[in-house]
N, C-alpha and C positions, 0 to 999 in steps of 0.2 A: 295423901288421898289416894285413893285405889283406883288402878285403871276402871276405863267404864267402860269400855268395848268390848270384854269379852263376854260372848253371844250376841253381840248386838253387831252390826253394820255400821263399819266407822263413816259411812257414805253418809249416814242416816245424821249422826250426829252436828248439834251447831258448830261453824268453822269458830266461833269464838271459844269454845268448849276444847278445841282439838289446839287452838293458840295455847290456850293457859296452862293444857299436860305438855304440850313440847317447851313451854317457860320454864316452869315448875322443874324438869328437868335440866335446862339449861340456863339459869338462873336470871336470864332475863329476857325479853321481847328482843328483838332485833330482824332486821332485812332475812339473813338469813335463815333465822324461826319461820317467818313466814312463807321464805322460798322452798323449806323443808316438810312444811305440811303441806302443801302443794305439791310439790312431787310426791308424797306420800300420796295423796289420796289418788293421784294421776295412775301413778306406777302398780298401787293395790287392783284399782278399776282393770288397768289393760290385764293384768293377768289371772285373773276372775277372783281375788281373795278379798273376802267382806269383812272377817273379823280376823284379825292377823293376831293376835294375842293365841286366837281357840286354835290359829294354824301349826302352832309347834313347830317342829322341823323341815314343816311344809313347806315352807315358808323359808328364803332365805333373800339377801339382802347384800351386797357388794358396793361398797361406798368408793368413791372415788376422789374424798379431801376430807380432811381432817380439821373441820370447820363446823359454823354454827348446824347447816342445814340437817349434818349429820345428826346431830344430837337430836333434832326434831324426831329423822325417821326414825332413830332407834327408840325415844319416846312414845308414837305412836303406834311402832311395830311391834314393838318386845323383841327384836330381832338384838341377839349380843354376840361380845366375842368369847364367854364363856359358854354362851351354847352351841360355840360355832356356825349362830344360823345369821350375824353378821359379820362380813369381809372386808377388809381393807386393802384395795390397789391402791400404791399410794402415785395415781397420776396428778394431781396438783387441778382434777377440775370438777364443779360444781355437778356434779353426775352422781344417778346410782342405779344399779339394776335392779330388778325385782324377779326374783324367781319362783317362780310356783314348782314345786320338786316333783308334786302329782303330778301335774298335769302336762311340765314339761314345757311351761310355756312361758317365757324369759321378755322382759322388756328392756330397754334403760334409759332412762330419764333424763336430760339435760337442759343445763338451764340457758336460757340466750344470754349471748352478750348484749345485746342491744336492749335488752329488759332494762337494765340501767338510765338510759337515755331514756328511755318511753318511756316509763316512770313518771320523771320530771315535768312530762309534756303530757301526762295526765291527770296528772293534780299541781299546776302553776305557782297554787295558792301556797302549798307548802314550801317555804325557802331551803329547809337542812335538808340535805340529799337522800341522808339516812331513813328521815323521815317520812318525805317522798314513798322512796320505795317500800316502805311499809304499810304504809297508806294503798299506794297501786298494786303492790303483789297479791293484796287479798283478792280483788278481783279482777286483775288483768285479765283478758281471753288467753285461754290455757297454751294455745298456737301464737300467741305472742311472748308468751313467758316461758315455757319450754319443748323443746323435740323429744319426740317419741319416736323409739324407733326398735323393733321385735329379732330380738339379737338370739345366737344361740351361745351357751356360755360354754367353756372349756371344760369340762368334767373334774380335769382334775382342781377348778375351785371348790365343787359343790362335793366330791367324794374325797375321801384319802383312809388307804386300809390303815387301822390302828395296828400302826408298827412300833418300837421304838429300841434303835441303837446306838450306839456309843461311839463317839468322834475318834480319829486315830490320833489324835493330836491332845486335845486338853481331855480328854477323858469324857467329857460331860454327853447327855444322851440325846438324841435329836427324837420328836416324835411326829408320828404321822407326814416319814416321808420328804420331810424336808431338808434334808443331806442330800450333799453332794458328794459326786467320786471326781478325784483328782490324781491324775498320774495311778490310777489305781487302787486309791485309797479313799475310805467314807471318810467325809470330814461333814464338821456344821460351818454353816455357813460364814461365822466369823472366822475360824481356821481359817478358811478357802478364800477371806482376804473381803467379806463382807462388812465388816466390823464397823459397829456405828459407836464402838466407845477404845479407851486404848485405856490400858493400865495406869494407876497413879504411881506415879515417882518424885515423890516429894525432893524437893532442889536441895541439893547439900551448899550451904553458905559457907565458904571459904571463911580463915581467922580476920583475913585480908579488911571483909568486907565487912563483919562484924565491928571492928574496930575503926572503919571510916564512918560506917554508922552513928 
């Protein structure tokens, strides 16, 4: 199904409507889903943007964990990381900013801890916890559910000149900026001892062990 926001005011739309495209993208309901279109609509509101589809690069977006909520906002925003106009700090918290690039006007959204607990003690009735907060997230008071708070964001998340050169080390090319110098030298960032994977080296098995086999 095809987004339905663009021209239109995601404000405007039913929150059961805005549930089913951040499902739909993330293959199912959950606490999260719903604490992601919540912040969505929070984070669109404080920094004036109605239809974030029709906003292009206007529009940009810095997630803060690599979880359900994410997937909502990138579902409601059109915000990616092929377009660059969503960002991944990987702090490990339930956060995201909203940047409006016009107008220069930056929020970030986060979620309470204590949402969890209220929750529970706002719908008694439901026993699974999960459940709970699925049930309460939809309409919990938004000052109960999350902090708002009008940040200015570092530049260089929202720009970087399209550069791109070549590591002194394994050869391969770094683009837009993200090398490092080390001792003097451009290196990418695995060089320079970032490395989230390490070479395979298949185990040579001795005859030894072969034969107690």
């Amino acid at each position: 199904m095809e987004p339905q926001d663009v021209g239109r005011g995601i404000h405007e739309r039913p929150f059961d409507d805005l549930i089913a495209e951040a499902a739909r993208f993330h293959g199912h309901v959950c606490p999260g889903t719903v604490l992601g279109v919540r912040m969505t609509l929070a984070g669109l509101r404080e920094v004036g943007v109605c239809a974030p589809r029709a906003a292009g690069k206007s529009l940009v977006v810095i997630v803060e964990i690599d979880r359900c909520a994410t997937d909502a906002i990138e579902a409601l925003t059109g915000a990616s990381l092929g377009k660059r106009t969503l960002k991944h700090a990987d702090f490990g918290k339930t956060a995201a900013t909203f940047v409006n690039v016009t107008s220069g006007v930056s929020t970030r959204v986060a979620a309470r801890d204590s949402a969890r607990a209220l929750a529970r003690q706002r719908v008694p009735a439901v026993m699974d916890p999960r459940q709970a907060q699925m049930v309460a997230y939809r309409d919990m008071p938004e000052g109960d559910l999350l902090t708002l708070e009008r940040v200015v964001v570092d530049a260089a998340w929202l720009t970087r000149r399209r550069v791109r050169v070549p590591c002194a080390a394994c050869g391969e090319h770094v683009n837009y900026e993200r090398e490092v110098q080390v001792g003097g030298r451009t290196l990418c960032r695995g060089c320079a001892g970032e490395r989230y994977y390490r070479r395979y080296e298949p185990r040579h098995i001795a005859p030894a062990e072969v034969r107690a086999s």
